[in-house]
C-alpha positions in Angstrom: -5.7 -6.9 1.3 -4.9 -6.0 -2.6 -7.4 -3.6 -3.1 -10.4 -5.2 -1.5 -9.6 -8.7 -1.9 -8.5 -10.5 0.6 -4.9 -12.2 0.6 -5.5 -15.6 3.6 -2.1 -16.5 3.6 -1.6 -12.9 5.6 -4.0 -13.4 8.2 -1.7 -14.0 11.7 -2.8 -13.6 15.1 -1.2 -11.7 17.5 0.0 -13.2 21.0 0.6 -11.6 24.2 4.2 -11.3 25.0 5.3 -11.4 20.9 5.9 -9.3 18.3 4.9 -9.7 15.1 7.5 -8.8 12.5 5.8 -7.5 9.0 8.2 -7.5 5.8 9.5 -9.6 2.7 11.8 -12.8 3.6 15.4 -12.3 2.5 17.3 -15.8 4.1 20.6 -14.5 2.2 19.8 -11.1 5.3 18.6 -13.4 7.8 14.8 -11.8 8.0 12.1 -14.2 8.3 9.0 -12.2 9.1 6.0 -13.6 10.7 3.8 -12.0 7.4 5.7 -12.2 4.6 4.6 -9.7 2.1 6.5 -11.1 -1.1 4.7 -12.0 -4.2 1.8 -10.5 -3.4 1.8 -7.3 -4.6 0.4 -5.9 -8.1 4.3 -5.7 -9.2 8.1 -5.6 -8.9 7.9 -1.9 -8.3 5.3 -2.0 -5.9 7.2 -4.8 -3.6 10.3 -2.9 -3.7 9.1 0.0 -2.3 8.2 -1.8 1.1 10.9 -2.6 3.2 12.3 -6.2 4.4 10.9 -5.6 8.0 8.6 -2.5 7.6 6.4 -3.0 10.6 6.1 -4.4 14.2 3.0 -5.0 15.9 2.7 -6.0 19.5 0.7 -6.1 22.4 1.2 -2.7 24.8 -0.4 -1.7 28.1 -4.3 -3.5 26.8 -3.5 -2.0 23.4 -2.1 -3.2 19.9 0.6 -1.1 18.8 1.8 -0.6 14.6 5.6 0.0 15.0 6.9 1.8 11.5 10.2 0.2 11.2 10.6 0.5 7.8 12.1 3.4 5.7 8.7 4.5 4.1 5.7 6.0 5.4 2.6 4.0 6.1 -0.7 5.3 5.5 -3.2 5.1 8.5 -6.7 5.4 7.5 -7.2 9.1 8.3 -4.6 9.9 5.9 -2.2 10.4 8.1 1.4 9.4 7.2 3.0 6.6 9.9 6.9 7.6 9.8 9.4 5.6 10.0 10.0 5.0 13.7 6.4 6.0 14.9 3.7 3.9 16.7 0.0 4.0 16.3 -2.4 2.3 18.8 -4.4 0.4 16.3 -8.1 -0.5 16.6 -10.2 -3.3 15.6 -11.3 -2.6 12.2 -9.0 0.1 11.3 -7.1 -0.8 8.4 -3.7 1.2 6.9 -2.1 0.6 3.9 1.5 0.1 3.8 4.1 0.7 1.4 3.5 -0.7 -2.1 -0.2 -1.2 -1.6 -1.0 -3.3 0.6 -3.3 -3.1 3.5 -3.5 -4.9 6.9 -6.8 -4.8 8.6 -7.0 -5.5 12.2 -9.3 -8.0 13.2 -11.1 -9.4 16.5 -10.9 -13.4 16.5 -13.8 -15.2 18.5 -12.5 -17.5 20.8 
């Protein structure tokens, strides 16, 4: 999301047994995330501020897990700051806002 409008082209499901990387493509660095954030924030300055690979999320004992692997915090929806390095088991409907602005909401598919 940019605020509260939804961006489509960052919806992604998550497999057993894979990772999803979350970041900004850089080919010249060889990182090709699986939700590439570029050109979708409000501004230059906004986009730099989140890293080229700022999160992970995966699939952990029943649980989805938010890996910070960026250099900046990322806001959970408490407030609380994610730092870099931390995990959070995230819930359905619980959405965090990373670096920059934007926010990922998780979201139960129907099968």
């Amino acid at each position: 999301f940019r605020g509260s409008t939804p961006i489509p082209q960052l919806t992604c499901p998550i497999l057993p047994h894979k990772s999803l990387l979350v970041g900004k493509l850089s080919a010249s660095r060889a990182i090709f995330p699986d939700i590439d954030l570029r050109a979708h924030f409000v501004d230059s300055q906004s986009e730099n501020s989140c890293s080229r690979q700022q999160a992970k999320i995966y699939w952990s004992h029943g649980q989805i897990v938010l890996h910070n692997v960026g250099r900046s915090p990322i806001t959970l929806v408490d407030g609380r700051l994610l730092s870099g390095g931390a995990t959070h088991d995230w819930r359905p409907g619980e959405e965090v806002t990373l670096p920059g602005g934007l926010s990922l909401r998780l979201a139960l598919r129907a099968i």
